[in-house]
DRENFI-190209 format. One line per field, with one value per residue (C-alpha): residue number from 1; x, z negated, y. Coordinates in nm, 4 decimals. Each point is the difference from the previous one (the first is absolute). Example, Ala and Ser with C-alpha at 12.3 -4.5 7.8 and 13.67 -1.06 7.14 Angstrom:
! DRENFI-190209
num [1;2]
X [1.2300;0.1370]
Z [-0.7800;0.0660]
Y [-0.4500;0.3440]
***
This chain:
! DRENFI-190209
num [1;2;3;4;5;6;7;8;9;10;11;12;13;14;15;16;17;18;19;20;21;22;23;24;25;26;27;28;29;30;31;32;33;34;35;36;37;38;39;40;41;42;43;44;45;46;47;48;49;50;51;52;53;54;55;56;57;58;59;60;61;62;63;64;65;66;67;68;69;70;71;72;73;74;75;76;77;78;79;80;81;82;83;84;85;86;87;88;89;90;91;92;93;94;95;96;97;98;99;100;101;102;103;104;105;106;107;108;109;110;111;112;113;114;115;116;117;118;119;120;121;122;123;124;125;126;127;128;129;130;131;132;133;134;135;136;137;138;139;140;141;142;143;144;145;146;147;148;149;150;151;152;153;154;155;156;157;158;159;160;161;162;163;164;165;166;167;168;169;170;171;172;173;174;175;176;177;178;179;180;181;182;183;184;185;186;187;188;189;190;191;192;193;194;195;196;197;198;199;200;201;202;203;204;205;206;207;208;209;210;211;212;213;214;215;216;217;218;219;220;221;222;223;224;225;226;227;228;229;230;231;232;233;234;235;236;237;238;239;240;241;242;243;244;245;246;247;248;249;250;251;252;253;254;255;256;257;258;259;260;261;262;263;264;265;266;267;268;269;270;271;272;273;274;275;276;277;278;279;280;281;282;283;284;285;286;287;288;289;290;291;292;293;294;295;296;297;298;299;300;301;302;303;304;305;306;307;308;309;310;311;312;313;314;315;316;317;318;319;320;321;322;323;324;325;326;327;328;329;330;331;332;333;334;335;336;337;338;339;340;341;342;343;344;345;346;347;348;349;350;351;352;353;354;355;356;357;358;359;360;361;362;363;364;365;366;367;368;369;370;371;372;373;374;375;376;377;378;379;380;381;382;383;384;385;386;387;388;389;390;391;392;393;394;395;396;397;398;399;400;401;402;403;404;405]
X [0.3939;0.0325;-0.1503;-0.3311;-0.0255;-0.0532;-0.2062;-0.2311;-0.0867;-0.0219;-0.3534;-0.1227;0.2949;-0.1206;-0.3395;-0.2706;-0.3615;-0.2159;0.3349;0.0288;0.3063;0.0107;-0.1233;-0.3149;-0.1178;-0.1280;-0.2495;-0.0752;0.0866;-0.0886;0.0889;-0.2070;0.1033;-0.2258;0.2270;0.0895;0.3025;0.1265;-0.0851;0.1903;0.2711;0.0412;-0.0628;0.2931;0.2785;-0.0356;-0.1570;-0.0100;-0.3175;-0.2330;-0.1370;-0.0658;0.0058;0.2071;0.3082;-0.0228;-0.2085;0.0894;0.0051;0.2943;0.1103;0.1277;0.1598;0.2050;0.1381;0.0497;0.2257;0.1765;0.1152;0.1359;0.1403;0.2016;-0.1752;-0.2061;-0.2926;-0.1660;-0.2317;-0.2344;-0.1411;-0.2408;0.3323;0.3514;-0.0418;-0.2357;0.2541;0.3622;-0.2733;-0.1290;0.3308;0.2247;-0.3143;-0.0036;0.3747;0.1151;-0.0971;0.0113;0.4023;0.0898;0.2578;0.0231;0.2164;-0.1973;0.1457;-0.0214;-0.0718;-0.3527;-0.3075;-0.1782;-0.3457;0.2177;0.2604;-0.3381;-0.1253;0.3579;0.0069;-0.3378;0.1720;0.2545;-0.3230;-0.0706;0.2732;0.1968;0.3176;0.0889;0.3640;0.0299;0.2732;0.2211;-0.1271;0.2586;0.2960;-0.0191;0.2318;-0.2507;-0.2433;0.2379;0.1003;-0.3957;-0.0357;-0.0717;-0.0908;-0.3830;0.0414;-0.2027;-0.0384;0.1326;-0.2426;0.0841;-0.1198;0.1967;-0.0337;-0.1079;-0.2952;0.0220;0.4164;0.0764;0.2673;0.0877;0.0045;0.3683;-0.1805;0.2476;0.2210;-0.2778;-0.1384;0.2992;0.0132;-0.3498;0.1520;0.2945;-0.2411;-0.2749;-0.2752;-0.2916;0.0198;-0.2873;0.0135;-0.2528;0.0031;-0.2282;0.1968;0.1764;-0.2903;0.1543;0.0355;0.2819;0.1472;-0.0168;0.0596;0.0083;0.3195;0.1432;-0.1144;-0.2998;-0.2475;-0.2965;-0.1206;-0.2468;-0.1615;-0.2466;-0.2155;-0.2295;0.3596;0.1997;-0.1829;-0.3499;0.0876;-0.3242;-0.0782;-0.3337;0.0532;0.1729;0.1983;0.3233;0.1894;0.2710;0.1952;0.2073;0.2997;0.1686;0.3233;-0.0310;-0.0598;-0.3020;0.1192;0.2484;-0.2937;-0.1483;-0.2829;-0.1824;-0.2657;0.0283;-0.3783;0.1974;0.2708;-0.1007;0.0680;0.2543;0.2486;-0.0503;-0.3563;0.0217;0.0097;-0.2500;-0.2586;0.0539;-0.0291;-0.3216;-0.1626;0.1515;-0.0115;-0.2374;-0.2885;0.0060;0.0325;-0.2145;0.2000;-0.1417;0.0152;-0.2820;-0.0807;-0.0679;0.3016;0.2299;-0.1516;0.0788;0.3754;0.0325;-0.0748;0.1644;0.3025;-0.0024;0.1653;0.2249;0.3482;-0.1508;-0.0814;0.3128;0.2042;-0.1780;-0.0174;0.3816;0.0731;-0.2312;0.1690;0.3875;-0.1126;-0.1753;0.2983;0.2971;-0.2004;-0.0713;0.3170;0.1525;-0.3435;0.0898;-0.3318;0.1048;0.2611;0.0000;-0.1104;-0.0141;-0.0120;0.2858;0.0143;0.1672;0.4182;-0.0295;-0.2406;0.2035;-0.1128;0.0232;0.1880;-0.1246;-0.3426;0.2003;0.0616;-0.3156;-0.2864;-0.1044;-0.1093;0.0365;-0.3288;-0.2788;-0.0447;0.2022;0.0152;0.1399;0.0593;-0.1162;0.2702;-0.2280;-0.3052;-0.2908;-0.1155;-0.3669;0.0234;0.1983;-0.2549;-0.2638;0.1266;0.0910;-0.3246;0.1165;0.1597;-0.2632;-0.0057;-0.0927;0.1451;0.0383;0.2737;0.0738;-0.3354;0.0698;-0.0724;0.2691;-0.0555;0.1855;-0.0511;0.1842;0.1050;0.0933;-0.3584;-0.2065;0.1594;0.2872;-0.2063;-0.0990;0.4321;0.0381;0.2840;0.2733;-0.0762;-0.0214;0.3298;0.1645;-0.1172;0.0537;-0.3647;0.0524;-0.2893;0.0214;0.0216;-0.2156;-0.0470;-0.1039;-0.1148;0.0205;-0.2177;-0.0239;-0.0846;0.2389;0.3231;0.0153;-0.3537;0.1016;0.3295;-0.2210;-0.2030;0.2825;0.1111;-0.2986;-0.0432;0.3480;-0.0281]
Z [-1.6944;-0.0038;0.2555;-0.1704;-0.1495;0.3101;0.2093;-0.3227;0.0132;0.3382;0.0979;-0.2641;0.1075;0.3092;-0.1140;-0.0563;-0.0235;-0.3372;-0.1869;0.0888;-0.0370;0.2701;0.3344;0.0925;0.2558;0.2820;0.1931;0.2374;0.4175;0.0904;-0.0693;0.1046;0.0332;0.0123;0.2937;0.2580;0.0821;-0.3246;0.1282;0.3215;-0.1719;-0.2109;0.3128;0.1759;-0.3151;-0.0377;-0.3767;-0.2748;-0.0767;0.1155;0.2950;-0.0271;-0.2407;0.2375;0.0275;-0.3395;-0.3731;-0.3054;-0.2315;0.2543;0.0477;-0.3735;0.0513;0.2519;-0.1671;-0.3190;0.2332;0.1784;-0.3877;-0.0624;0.3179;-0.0160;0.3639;0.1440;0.1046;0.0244;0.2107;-0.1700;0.1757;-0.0776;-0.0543;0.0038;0.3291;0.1480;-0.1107;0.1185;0.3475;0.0974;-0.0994;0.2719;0.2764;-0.0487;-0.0003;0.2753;0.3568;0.2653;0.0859;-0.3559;-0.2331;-0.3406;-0.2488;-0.2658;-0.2855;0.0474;-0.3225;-0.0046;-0.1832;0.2482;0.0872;0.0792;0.1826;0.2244;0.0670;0.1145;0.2825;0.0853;0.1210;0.1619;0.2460;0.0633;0.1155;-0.2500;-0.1182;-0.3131;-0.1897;-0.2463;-0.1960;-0.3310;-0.1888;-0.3115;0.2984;0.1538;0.2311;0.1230;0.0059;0.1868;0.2736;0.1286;0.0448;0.3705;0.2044;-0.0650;-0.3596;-0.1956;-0.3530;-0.2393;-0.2757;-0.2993;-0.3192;-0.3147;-0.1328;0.1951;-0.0750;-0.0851;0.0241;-0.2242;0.2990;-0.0411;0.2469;0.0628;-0.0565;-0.0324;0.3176;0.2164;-0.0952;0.0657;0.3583;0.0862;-0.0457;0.1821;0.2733;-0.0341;-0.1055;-0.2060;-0.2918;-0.1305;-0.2952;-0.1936;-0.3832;-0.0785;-0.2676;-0.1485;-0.0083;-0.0625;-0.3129;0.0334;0.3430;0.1821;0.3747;0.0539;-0.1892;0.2686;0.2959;0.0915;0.2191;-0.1044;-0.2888;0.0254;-0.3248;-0.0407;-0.2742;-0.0121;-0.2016;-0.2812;0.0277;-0.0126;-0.2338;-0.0628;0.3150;0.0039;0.3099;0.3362;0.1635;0.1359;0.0377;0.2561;-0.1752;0.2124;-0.1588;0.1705;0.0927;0.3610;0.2715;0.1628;0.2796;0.1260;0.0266;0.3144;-0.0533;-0.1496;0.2006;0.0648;-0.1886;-0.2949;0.0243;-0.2128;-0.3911;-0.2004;0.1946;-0.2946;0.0623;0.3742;-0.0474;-0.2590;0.1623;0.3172;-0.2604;-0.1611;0.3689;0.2431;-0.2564;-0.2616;0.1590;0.3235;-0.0972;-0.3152;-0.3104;-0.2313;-0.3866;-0.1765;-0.3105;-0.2544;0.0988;-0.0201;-0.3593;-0.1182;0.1458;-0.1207;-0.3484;0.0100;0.0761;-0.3190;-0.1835;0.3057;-0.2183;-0.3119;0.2020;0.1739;-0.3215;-0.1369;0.3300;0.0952;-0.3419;-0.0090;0.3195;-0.1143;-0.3108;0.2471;0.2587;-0.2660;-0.1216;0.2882;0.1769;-0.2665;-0.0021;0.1263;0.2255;0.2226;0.2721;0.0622;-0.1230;0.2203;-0.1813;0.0420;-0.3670;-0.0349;0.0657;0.2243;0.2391;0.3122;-0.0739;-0.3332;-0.0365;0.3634;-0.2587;-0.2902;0.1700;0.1903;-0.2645;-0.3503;-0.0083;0.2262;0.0312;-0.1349;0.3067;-0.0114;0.1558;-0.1212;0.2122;-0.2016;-0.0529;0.0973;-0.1109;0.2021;0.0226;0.0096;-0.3186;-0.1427;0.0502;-0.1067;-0.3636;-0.0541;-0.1852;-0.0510;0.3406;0.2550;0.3746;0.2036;0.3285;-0.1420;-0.2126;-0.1686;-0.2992;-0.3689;-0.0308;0.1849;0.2709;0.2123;0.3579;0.1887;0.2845;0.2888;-0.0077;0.0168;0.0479;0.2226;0.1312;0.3267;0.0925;0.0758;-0.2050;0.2548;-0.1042;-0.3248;0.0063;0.1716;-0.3159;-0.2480;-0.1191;-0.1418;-0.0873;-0.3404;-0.0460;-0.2077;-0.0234;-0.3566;-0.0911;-0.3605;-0.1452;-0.3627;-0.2218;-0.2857;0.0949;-0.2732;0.1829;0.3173;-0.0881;-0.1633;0.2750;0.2732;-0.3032;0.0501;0.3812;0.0309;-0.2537]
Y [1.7126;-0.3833;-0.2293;-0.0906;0.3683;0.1371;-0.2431;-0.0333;0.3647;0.0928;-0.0662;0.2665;0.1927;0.0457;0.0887;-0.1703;0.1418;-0.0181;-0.0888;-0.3809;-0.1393;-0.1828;0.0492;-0.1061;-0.2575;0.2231;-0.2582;0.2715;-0.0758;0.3486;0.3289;0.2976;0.3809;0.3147;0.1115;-0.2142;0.2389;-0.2076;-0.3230;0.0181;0.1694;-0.3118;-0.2056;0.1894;-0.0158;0.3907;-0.0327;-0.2461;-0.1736;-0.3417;-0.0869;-0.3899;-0.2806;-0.2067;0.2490;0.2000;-0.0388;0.1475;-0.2741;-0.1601;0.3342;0.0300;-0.3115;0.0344;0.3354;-0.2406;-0.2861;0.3397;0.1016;-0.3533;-0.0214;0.3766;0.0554;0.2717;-0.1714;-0.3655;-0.1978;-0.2360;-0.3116;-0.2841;-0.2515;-0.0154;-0.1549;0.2618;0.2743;-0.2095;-0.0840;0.3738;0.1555;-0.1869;-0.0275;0.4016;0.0744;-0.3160;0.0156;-0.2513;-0.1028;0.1739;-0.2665;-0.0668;-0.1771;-0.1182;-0.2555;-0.4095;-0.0673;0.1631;-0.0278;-0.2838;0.2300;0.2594;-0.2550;-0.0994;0.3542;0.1006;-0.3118;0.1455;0.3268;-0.1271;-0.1846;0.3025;0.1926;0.1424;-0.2284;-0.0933;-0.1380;-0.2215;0.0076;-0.1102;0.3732;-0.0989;0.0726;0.3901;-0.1543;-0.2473;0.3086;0.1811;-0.2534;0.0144;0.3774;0.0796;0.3127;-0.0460;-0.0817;0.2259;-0.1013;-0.2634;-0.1806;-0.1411;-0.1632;0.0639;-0.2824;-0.3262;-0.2001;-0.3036;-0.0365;0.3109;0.1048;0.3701;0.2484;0.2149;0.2935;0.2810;-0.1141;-0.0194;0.3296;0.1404;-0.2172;0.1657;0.3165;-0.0347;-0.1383;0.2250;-0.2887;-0.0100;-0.1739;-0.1642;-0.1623;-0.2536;0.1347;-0.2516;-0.2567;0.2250;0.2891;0.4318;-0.1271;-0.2413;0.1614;0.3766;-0.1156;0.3764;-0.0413;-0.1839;0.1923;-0.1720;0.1974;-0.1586;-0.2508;-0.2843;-0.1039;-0.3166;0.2480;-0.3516;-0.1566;0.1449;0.3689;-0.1050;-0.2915;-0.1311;-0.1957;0.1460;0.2346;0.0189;0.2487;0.0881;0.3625;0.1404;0.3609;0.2241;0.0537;0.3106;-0.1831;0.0076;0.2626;-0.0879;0.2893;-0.2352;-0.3139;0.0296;-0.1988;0.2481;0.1552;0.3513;0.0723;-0.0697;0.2366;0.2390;0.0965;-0.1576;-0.2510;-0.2480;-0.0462;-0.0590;-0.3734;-0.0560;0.2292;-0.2802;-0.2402;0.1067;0.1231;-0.2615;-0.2744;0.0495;0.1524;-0.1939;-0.3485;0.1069;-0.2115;0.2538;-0.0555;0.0380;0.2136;-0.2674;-0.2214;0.3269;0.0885;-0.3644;0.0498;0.3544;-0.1126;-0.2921;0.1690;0.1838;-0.2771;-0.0813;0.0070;-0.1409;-0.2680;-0.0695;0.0689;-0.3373;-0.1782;-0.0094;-0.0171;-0.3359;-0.0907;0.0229;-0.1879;-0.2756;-0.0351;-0.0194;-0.3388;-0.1532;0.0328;-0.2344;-0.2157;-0.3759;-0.0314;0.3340;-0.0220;0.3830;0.3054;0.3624;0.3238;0.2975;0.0176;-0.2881;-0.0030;-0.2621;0.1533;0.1423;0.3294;0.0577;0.2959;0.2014;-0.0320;0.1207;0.3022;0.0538;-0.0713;0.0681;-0.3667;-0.3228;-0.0197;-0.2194;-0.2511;-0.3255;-0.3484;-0.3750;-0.2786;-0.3241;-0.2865;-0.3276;0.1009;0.0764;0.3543;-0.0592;-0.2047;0.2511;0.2953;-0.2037;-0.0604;0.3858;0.1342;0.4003;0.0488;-0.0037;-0.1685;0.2968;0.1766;0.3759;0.1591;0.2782;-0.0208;0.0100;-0.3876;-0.2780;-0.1243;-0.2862;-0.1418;-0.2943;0.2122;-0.2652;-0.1361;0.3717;0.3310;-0.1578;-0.2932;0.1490;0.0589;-0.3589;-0.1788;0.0828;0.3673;-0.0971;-0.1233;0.2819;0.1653;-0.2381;-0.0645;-0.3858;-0.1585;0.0137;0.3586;0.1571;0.3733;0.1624;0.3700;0.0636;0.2080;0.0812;-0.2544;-0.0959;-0.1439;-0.2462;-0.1465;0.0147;-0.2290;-0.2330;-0.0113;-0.0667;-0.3048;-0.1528;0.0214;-0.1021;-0.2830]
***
């Protein structure tokens, strides 16, 4: 079956009591069992079931097996955020001395929470992500994994995904991957031998901006017997589901980043319409990008679905779409001004909802770098990130006339 065929039906597929069509929003922190054999069984790993709302709920539960179907993996971790879930999966898989290479041109939370490891022991690489050779000049003895984005945020650089897939395999390194701009709708990193998949569900799959959480999916590409930082209490059962078990025990349950029932019943049905949504969004945003590259009053515009972008066809060949997310540098014209006149696109830090949304990036999300950083990355002042979401095209040109006007 197609994409949205199958992640439309599978809550009721997997069924659901009284009928429902949907799972329900299970509230519940406790579980209790007539035997307590049972309960330490499900303590202990040796039988299915719930033991605590902070580890396990059924509501989250259902979606987690909904993001492993999009994904093509065996099993999913939810978390509270994207951050959460990108935060508990490294602090349960790194130890103190372990290296990673991790891609310069990152999302700037995640940019921050990276420089906090490396205070605390475990190193970390920055590097040029768009070059596997650059990726592959940084490897060391104690480098363990390599994270990427697919696409960058706010610069629209695109990871060499294939090559260093295949470099992690010829060195034996987990490769993590952030799904989250292009979604398992627009890209299967499983296709490209990730190991595991990080997706923002508060963006693109959730969609509405009305709940957060984040998601980390095992993808059976590598051979967790060969990782030895998993603990031996976790060798047992299935190879593939060494890691996320660590994951989910190490990570989830001890630093407690649980998401909650309601927020993952907002996502879950929100992710419904996932590819209905995106059809219209990067549709909107192709329409958006061809005018204002030839628009006087903008110097520059970055999104791979344009020829001039420097990797236009690597996204040709790696995603159904380029993706909805865009930026413009303004030719003399200040960027607060600018904002201010737009009336459909909105001034807000998120991305990824049905409405637009645009944010002058040097002075908030990247403000905290410092403009030497800022530089290095080439955040000018003037750039302004959009997310299109799925108003009419024809309104959202008239809206960028007017603002630009």
């Amino acid at each position: 079956m197609g994409f949205t065929s199958r992640i439309l039906h599978s809550d009721r597929r997997g069924g659901i009591e009284h009928g429902a069509l949907h799972k329900p929003v299970h509230n519940a922190v406790t579980y209790a069992y007539d035997d307590a054999h049972d309960l330490a069984a499900v303590f202990q790993g040796k039988q299915t079931g719930y033991s605590y709302g902070r580890q396990v709920n059924p509501t989250v539960t259902a979606l987690q097996d909904k993001i492993s179907l999009m994904e093509g993996g065996v099993a999913t971790a939810a978390f509270s955020t994207g951050m959460a879930a990108i935060g508990t999966t490294l602090f349960s898989l790194l130890r103190n001395g372990d290296h990673f290479i991790s891609s310069s041109f990152l999302f700037g939370n995640t940019n921050s929470l990276f420089n906090s490891f490396a205070a605390h022991g475990i190193e970390v690489s920055f590097v040029d992500a768009t070059s596997v050779d650059a990726v592959a000049a940084e490897i060391r003895e104690n480098t363990k994994i390599i994270f990427v984005e697919t696409i960058a945020n706010p610069r629209t650089q695109v990871t060499d995904l294939t090559k260093i897939g295949e470099l992690c395999r010829e060195h034996n390194l987990v490769y993590f991957v952030d799904n989250t701009m292009t979604t398992p709708y627009l890209f299967q990193p499983k296709d490209v031998g990730a190991s595991l998949s990080i997706n923002s569900l508060t963006k693109y799959i959730g969609g509405h901006a009305n709940a957060l959480g984040g998601a980390v999916t095992e993808l059976a590409n590598y051979d967790w017997e060969t990782f030895d930082n998993i603990y031996d209490i976790y060798h047992k059962g299935d190879v593939s589901n060494w890691a996320i078990t660590q994951i989910k025990k190490k990570g989830l349950r001890d630093f407690g980043a649980s998401l909650g029932p309601e927020a993952a019943h907002h996502i879950s049905v929100g992710s419904d319409t996932l590819a209905l949504r995106l059809d219209r969004a990067c549709s909107n945003a192709r329409v958006l990008t061809e005018f204002l590259s030839s628009h006087p009053g903008v110097n520059k515009v970055y999104y791979p679905g344009l020829e001039d972008h420097p990797q236009y066809e690597l996204t040709r060949s790696l995603f159904k779409y380029p993706g909805a997310l865009f930026s413009i540098e303004l030719k003399d014209l200040d960027c607060f001004e600018f904002l201010n006149k737009l009336d459909l696109v909105i001034s807000t830090s998120n991305l990824g909802d049905t409405r637009s949304l645009a944010i002058p990036v040097a002075h908030t999300i990247y403000y905290e770098m410092g403009p030497e950083r800022r530089a290095e990355m080439g955040i000018d002042d003037s750039l302004v990130r959009f997310s299109i979401g799925i108003e009419e095209s024809e309104d959202l040109i008239a809206d960028f006339e007017r603002a630009l006007a």
